[in-house]
C-alpha positions in Angstrom: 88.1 -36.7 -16.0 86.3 -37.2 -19.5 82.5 -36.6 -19.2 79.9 -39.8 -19.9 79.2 -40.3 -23.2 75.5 -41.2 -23.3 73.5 -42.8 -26.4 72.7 -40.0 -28.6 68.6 -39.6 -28.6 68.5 -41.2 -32.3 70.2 -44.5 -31.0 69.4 -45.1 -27.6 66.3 -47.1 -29.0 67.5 -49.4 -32.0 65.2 -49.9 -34.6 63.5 -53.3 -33.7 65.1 -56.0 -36.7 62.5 -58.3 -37.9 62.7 -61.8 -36.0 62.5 -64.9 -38.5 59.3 -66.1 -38.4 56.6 -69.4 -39.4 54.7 -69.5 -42.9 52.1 -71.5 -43.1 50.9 -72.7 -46.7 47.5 -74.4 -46.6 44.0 -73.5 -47.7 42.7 -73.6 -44.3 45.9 -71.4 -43.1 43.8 -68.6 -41.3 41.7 -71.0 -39.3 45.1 -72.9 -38.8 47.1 -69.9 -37.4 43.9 -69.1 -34.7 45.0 -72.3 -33.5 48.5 -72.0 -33.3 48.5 -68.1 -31.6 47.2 -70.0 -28.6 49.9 -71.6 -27.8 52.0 -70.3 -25.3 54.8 -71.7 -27.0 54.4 -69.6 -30.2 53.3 -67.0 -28.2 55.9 -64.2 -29.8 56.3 -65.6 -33.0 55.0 -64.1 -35.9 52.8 -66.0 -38.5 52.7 -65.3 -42.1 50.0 -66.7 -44.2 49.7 -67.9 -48.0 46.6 -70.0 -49.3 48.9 -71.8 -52.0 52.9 -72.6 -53.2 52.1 -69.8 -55.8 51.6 -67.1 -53.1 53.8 -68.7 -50.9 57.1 -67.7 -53.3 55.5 -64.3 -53.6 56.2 -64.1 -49.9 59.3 -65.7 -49.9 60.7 -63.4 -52.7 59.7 -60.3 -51.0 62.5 -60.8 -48.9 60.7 -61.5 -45.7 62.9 -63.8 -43.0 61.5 -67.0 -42.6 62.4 -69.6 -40.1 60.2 -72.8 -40.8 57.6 -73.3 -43.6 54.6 -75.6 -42.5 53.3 -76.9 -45.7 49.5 -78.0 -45.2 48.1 -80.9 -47.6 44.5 -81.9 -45.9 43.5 -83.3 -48.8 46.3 -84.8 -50.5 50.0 -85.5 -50.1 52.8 -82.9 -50.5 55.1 -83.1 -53.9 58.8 -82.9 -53.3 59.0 -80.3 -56.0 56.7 -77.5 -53.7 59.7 -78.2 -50.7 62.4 -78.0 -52.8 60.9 -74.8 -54.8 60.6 -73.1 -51.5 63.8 -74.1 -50.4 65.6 -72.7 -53.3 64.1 -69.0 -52.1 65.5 -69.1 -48.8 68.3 -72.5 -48.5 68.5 -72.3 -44.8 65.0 -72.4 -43.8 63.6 -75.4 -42.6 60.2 -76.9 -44.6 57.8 -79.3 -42.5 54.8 -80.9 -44.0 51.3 -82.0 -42.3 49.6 -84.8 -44.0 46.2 -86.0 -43.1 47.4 -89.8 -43.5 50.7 -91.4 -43.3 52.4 -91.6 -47.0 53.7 -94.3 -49.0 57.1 -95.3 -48.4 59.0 -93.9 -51.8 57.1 -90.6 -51.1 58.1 -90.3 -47.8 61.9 -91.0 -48.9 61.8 -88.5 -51.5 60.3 -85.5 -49.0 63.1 -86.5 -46.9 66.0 -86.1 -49.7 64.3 -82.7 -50.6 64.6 -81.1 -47.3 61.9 -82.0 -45.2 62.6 -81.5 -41.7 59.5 -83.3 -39.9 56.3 -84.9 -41.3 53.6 -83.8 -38.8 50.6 -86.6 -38.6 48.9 -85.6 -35.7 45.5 -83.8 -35.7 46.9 -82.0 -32.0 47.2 -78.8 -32.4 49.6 -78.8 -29.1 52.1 -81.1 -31.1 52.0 -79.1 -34.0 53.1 -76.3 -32.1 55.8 -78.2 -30.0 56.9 -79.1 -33.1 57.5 -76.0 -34.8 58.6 -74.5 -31.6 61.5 -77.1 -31.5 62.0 -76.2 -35.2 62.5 -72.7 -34.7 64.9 -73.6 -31.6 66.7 -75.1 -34.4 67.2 -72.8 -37.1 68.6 -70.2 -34.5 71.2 -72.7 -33.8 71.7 -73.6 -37.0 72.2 -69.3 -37.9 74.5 -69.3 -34.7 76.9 -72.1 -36.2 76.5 -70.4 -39.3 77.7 -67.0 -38.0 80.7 -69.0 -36.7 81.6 -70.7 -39.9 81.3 -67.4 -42.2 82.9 -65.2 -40.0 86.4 -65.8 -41.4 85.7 -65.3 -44.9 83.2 -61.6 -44.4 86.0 -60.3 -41.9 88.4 -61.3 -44.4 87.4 -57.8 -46.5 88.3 -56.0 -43.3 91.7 -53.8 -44.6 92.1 -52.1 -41.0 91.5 -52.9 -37.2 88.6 -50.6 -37.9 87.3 -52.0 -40.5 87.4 -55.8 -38.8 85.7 -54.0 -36.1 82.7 -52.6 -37.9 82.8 -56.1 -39.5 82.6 -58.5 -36.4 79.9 -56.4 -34.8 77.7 -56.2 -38.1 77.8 -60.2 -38.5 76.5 -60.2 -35.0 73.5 -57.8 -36.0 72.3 -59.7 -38.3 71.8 -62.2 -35.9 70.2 -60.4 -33.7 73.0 -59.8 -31.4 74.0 -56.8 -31.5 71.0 -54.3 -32.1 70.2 -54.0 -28.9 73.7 -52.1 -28.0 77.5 -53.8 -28.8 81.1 -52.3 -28.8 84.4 -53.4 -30.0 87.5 -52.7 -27.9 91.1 -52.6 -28.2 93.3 -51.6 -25.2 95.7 -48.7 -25.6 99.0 -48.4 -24.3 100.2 -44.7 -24.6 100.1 -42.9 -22.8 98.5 -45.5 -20.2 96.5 -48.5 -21.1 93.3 -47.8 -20.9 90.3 -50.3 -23.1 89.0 -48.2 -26.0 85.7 -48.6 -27.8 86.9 -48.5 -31.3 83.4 -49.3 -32.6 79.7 -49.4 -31.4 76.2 -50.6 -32.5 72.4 -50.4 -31.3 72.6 -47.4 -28.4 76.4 -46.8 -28.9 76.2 -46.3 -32.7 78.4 -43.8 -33.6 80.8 -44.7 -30.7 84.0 -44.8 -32.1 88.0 -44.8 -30.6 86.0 -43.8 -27.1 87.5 -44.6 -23.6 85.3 -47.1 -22.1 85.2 -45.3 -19.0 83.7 -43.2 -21.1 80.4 -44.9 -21.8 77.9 -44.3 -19.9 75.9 -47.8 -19.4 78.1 -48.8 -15.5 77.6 -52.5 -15.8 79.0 -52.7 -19.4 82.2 -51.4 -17.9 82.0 -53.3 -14.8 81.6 -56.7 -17.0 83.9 -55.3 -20.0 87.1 -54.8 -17.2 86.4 -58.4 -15.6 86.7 -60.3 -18.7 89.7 -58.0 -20.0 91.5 -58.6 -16.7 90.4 -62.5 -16.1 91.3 -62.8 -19.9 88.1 -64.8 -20.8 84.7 -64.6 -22.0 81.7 -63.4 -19.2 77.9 -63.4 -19.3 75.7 -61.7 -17.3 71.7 -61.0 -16.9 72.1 -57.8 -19.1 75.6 -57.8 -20.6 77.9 -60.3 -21.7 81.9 -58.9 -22.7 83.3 -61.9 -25.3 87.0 -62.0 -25.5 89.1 -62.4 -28.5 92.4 -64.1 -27.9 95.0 -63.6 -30.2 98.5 -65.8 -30.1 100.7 -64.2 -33.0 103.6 -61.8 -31.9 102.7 -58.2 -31.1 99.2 -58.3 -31.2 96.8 -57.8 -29.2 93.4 -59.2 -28.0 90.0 -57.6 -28.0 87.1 -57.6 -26.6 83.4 -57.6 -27.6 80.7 -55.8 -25.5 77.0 -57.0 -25.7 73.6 -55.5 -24.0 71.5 -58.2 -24.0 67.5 -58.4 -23.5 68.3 -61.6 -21.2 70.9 -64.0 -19.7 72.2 -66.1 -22.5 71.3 -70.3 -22.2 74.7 -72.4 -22.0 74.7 -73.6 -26.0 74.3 -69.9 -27.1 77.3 -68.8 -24.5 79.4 -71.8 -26.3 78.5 -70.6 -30.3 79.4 -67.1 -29.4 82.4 -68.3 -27.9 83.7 -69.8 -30.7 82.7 -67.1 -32.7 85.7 -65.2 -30.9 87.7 -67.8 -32.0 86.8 -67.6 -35.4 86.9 -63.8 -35.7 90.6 -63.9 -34.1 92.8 -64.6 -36.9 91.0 -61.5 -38.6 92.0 -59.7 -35.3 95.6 -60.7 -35.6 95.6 -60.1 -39.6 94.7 -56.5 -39.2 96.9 -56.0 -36.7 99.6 -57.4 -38.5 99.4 -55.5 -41.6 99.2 -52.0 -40.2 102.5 -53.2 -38.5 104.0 -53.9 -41.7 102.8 -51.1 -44.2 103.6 -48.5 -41.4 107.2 -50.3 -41.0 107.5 -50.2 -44.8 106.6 -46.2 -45.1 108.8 -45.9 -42.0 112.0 -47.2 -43.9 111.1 -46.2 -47.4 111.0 -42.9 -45.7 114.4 -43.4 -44.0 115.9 -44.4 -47.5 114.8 -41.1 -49.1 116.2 -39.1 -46.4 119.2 -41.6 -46.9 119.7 -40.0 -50.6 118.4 -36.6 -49.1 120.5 -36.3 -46.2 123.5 -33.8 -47.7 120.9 -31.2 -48.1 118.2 -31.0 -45.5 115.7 -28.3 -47.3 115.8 -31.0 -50.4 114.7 -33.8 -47.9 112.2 -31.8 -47.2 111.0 -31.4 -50.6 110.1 -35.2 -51.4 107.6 -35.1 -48.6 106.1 -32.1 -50.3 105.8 -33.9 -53.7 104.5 -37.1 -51.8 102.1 -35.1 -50.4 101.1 -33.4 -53.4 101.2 -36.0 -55.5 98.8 -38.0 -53.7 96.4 -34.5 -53.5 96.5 -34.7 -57.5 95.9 -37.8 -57.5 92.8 -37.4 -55.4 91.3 -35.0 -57.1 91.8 -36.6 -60.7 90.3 -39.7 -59.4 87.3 -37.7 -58.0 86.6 -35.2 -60.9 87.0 -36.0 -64.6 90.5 -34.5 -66.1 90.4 -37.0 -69.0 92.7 -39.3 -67.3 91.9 -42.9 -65.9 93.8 -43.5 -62.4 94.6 -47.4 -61.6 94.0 -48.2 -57.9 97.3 -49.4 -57.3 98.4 -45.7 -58.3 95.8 -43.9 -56.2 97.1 -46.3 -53.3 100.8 -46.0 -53.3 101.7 -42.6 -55.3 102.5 -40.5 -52.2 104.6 -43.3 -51.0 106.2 -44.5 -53.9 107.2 -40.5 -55.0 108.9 -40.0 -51.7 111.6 -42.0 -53.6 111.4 -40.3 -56.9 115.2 -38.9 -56.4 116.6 -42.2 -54.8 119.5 -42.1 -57.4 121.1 -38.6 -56.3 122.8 -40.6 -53.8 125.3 -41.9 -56.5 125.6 -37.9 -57.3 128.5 -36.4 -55.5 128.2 -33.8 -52.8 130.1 -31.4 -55.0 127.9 -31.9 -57.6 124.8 -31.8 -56.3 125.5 -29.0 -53.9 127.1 -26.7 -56.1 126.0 -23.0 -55.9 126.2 -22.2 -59.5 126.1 -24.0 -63.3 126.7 -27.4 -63.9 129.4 -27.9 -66.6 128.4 -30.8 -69.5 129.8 -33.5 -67.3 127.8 -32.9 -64.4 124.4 -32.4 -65.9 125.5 -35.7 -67.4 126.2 -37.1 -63.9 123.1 -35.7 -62.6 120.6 -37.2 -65.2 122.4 -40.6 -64.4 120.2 -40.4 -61.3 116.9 -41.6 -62.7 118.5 -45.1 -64.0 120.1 -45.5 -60.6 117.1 -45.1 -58.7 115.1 -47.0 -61.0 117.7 -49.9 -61.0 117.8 -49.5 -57.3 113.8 -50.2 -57.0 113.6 -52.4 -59.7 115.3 -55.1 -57.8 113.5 -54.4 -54.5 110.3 -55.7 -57.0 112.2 -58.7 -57.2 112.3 -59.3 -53.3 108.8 -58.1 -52.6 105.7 -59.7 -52.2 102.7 -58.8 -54.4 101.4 -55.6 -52.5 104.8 -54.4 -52.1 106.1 -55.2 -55.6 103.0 -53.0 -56.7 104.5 -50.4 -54.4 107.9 -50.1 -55.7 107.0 -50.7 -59.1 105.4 -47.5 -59.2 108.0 -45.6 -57.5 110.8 -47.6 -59.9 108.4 -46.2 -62.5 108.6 -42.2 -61.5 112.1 -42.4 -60.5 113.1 -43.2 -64.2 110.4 -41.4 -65.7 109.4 -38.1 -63.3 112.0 -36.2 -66.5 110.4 -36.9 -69.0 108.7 -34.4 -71.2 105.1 -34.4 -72.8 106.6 -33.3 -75.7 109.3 -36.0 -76.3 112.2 -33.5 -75.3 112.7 -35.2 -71.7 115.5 -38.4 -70.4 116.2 -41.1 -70.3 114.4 -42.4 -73.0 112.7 -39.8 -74.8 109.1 -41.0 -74.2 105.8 -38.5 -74.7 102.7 -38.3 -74.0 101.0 -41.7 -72.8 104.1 -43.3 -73.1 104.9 -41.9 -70.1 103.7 -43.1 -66.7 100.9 -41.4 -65.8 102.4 -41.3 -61.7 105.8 -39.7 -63.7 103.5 -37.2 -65.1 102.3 -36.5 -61.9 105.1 -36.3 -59.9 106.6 -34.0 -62.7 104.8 -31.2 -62.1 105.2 -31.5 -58.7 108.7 -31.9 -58.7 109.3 -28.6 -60.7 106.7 -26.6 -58.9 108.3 -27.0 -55.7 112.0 -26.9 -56.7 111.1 -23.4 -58.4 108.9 -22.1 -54.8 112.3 -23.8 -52.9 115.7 -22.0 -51.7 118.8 -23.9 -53.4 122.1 -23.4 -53.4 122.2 -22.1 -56.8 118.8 -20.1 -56.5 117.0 -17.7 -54.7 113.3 -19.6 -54.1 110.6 -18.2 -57.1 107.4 -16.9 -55.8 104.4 -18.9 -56.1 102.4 -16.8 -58.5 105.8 -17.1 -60.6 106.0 -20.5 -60.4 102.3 -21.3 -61.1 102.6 -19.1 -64.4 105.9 -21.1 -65.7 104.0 -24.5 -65.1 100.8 -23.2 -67.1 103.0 -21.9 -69.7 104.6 -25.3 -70.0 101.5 -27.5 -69.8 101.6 -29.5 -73.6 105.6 -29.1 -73.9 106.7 -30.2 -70.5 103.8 -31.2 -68.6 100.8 -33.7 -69.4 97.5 -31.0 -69.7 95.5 -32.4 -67.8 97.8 -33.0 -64.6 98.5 -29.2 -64.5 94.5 -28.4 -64.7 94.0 -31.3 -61.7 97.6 -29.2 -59.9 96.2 -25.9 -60.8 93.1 -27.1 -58.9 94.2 -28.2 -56.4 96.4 -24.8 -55.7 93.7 -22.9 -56.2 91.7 -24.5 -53.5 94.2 -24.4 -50.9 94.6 -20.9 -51.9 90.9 -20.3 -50.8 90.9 -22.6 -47.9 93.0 -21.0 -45.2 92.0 -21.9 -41.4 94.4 -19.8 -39.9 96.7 -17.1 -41.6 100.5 -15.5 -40.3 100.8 -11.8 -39.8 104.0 -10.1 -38.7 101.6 -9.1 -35.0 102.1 -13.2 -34.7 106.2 -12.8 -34.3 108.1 -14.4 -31.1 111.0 -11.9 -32.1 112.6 -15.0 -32.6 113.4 -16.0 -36.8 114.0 -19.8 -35.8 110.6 -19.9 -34.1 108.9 -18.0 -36.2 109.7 -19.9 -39.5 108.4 -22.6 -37.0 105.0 -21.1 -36.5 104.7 -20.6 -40.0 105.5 -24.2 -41.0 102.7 -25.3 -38.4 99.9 -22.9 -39.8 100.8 -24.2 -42.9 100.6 -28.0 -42.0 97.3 -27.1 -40.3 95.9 -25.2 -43.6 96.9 -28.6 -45.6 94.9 -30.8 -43.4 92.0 -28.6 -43.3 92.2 -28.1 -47.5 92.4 -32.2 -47.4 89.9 -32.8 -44.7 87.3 -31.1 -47.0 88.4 -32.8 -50.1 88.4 -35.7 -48.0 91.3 -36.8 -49.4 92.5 -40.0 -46.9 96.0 -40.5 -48.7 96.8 -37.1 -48.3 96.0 -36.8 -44.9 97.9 -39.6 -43.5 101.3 -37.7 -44.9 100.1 -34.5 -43.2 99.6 -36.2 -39.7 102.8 -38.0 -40.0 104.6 -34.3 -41.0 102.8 -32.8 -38.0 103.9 -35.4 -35.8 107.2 -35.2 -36.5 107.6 -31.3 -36.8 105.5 -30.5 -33.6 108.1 -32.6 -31.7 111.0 -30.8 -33.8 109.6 -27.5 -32.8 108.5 -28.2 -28.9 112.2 -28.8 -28.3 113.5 -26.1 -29.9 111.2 -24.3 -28.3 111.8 -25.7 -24.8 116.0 -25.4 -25.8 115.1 -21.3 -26.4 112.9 -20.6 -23.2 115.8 -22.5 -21.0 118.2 -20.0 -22.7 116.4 -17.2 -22.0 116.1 -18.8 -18.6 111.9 -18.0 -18.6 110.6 -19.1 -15.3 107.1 -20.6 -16.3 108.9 -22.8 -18.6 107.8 -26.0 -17.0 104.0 -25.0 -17.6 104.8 -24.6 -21.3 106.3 -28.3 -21.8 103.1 -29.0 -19.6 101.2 -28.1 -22.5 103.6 -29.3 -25.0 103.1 -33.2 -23.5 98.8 -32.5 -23.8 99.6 -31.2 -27.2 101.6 -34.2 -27.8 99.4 -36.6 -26.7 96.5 -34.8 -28.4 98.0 -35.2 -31.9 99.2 -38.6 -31.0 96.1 -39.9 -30.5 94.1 -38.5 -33.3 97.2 -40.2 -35.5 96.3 -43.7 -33.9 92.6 -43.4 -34.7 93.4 -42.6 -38.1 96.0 -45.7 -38.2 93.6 -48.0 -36.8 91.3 -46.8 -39.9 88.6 -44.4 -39.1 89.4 -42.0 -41.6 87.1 -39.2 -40.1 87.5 -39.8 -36.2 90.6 -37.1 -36.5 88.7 -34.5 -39.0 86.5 -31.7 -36.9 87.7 -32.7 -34.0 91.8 -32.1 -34.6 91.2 -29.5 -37.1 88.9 -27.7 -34.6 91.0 -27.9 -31.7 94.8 -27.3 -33.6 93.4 -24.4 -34.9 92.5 -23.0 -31.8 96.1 -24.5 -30.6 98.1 -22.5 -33.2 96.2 -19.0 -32.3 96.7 -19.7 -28.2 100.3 -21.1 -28.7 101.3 -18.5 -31.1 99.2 -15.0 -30.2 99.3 -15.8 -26.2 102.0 -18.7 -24.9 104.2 -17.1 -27.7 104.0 -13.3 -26.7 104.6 -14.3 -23.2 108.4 -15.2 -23.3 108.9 -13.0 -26.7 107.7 -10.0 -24.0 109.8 -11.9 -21.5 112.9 -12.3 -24.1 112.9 -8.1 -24.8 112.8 -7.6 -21.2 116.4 -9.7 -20.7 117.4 -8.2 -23.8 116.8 -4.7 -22.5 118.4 -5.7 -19.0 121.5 -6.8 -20.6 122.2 -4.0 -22.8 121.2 -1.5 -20.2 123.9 -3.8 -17.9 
């Protein structure tokens, strides 16, 4: 059962946010506010004091919250021009004037076309503070309806569930809302639904992709799994759990957790729940879109391995460029190489390179497998590749919308380009230098590099010492300069970073699984080399490649220990499914975008995976394997 999660000491007491507040501008304003602190009404409102307009703005312009203005004339009448100058400091504050005698009838029409939200006659000091009570009543409403009515537009920046999540709930700070304590949830399906806290404010800042049965505060999940199951907003004493409705196909709603310092009145319980009106198309919206951008990846990735799939170690290698493009990238956007990197091409080079060699499936199998030289015609037939694939692309730009065009612009752009030579000497069209796409250039270096470290069938695989030397040697002729210093540096720090290292004491006695256990250490060395450069781009390939080869390797794992016929086989795909689920997880924070929710904490524990899996699970049935080996041959 997961432990609590309590408030960490540093949040479980939110610093207090300053409440708006009454500035009174009169000459007489500290014999004025004596008066008014003695009402119970305006009992916990704090008074600010200025002597004239002048000292008034100076207040205003510091930035201090102000509710209502009291503007104090005892000796003669107000001007328009001090209410609207004081209005123009803080628009939604509301401005009331005291006069010490009713005023002439244009002069009262032209305070009330400046702003003026009451004229106070009365010498009562009881009705002056009714009235401003009632005023400050007011302007919280008005804030409320105004929370409602922005909401749309400031979650609008939200790019991820995450991100609308950390959005919603700081919208409902600044209102006072949410600093006591407020989390966002989501419900999870896999592998049971479960609410999660996806974000947290007040005591559970720092909260984030969190069971809700794991927070600690019992009445915030009593009132959370009420509304979630009755499907509708609740409000209690100390809590109240706002729910977030969503109508469009495969989405889901949410739900918004509140600690409150008391029960809600009925027109505060009505704005809030329009507020999860507003914020639901936001909701929807973010949904949405991770839907589509992982369903594009998913079938740009399926095309590549459509023009890939004759030759499996070559499908292999357009991941590795993707993901080394996009750590180039990274780094050249970070440090300065001399080159200026666009967004769109920091955004979509890993994806769009993946498709760097769509045209080689208009290359024929012969051809493209062939074990030794190419004759004329087929290194003709093979350079035909780049105008296919960019030809191919180019018309997806056609069909797509604007973020998608951008997309496979810049891969139609590397698939014609990614031969090109610095120097002028490259195909199709002979362009150097900047001519050349600056992605193409990227993706160049790559591309070699790893077709030089790779086993083909015309070539033994280089080693990568060799391979780094050719690339340096090349950098000005072949290569763009500065893209083989940002490559360079980034091979040198993966070199350095190493989390977890293969020795021949690691070895299953088994080649397959071996090769297996080496693939993994050196997935989990990439992420760790990425987590530190914090490079996001990067690390969403890696978690996808880990995915996908830890379930490759469970079952041929599972397929080999069923061979050998080991009999604590079902304990090992008991820990393959916690694995699973374990990786599978940290991938869904990640998607839903907190970028560091999966860093320490999967690094950290796939490390510590790896060595147990490898040094103990694996040594088991490899000592287990020998000893049917031995029986056999003895037999």
């Amino acid at each position: 059962m997961t432990p609590p999660i309590a408030p960490t000491p540093e949040t479980s007491v939110p610093a207090a946010r300053p409440a708006a507040a009454i500035l009174l501008v009169s000459g007489m304003a500290s014999q004025l506010a004596e008066q008014l602190r003695g009402s119970p009404l305006l009992a916990n409102t704090t008074l600010h004091l200025a002597s004239d307009i002048d000292e008034a703005h100076d207040t205003l312009n510091a930035g201090t919250p102000i509710a209502v203005t009291l503007l104090h004339a005892s000796d003669e009448h107000p001007a328009p021009a001090h209410v609207e100058s004081v209005q123009a400091v803080q628009p939604q504050m509301a401005v009331l004037v005291r006069c010490a005698s009713a005023l002439p009838a244009v002069l009262a029409d032209a305070l009330w076309d400046s702003g003026v939200a009451d004229r106070l006659f009365t010498q009562d000091i009881a009705d002056w503070a009714a009235t401003l009570s009632a005023a400050l009543r007011e302007h919280d409403r008005r804030r409320l309806h105004l929370l409602v009515n922005e909401s749309p537009a400031r979650l609008a920046g939200g790019r991820s569930f995450g991100e609308v999540a950390a959005l919603a709930l700081h919208l409902l700070d600044e209102h006072q809302l949410a600093s006591r304590g407020a989390l966002f949830c989501i419900e999870r399906h896999d592998p049971a639904a479960q609410l999660i806290a996806v974000a947290g404010k007040g005591s559970f800042a720092g909260v984030n992709c969190t069971p809700l049965a794991a927070i600690e505060d019992a009445a915030a999940r009593d009132i959370a799994g009420a509304a979630w199951t009755g499907r509708r907003s609740l409000f209690g004493a100390g809590h109240a759990a706002l729910f977030i409705e969503t109508s469009a196909e495969r989405t889901q709603p949410a739900l918004i957790v509140l600690q409150l310092d008391a029960a809600l009145p009925s027109w505060r319980q009505r704005i809030l729940e329009s507020f999860t009106r507003a914020v639901a198309p936001a909701v929807e919206h973010s949904q949405l879109t991770q839907q589509l951008v992982r369903t594009q990846r998913a079938m740009i990735s399926t095309l590549a391995m459509l023009a890939e799939y004759r030759d499996t170690e070559t499908a292999r290698h357009v991941t590795r460029v993707a993901r080394l493009s996009a750590e180039i990238a990274g780094l050249m956007a970070r440090e300065d190489f001399g080159r200026k990197l666009a967004p769109q091409l920091l955004e979509h080079i890993g994806h769009a390179s993946v498709l760097h060699d769509l045209g080689k499936i208009a290359v024929s199998e012969n051809v493209l497998l062939k074990p030794g030289p190419l004759d004329a015609g087929e290194r003709q037939q093979v350079k035909r590749h780049v105008i296919i694939g960019h030809d191919i692309l180019k018309q997806s730009v056609l069909l797509a919308t604007h973020g998608e065009a951008q997309l496979f612009e810049l891969a139609a752009e590397i698939a014609r380009s990614h031969h090109e030579h610095y120097d002028g000497s490259g195909y199709p069209d002979g362009l150097a230098s900047e001519e050349i796409p600056l992605a193409a250039r990227i993706v160049a270096v790559v591309d070699v590099f790893d077709a030089l470290i790779s086993k083909r069938p015309y070539k033994y695989p280089w080693s990568d010492a060799d391979a780094l030397r050719l690339i340096r040697e090349k950098a000005g002729t072949h290569f763009d300069p500065a893209v083989v210093d940002a490559f360079c540096a980034v091979h040198e720090r993966k070199a350095k970073t190493r989390f977890i290292e293969w020795s021949d004491a690691m070895s299953v006695g088994n080649p397959e699984l071996d090769n297996d256990h080496r693939r993994l250490i050196e997935i989990v060395n990439q992420l760790g080399v990425n987590v530190e450069l914090r490079n996001h781009n990067s690390i969403e390939f890696i978690l996808d490649d880990l995915t996908s080869f830890v379930h490759e390797h469970f079952r041929r794992e599972e397929a080999y220990l069923e061979q050998i016929g080991f009999p604590d086989r079902q304990r090992h795909r008991d820990i393959h499914t916690t694995i699973m689920a374990r990786i599978d997880n940290a991938r869904w924070k990640y998607l839903q975008g907190f970028l560091t929710a999966i860093e320490d904490e999967l690094l950290s524990f796939l490390t510590q995976w790896l060595n147990q899996h490898i040094c103990g699970e694996g040594r088991q049935y490899a000592a287990y394997a020998g000893f049917v080996e031995a029986s056999s041959s003895i037999n």
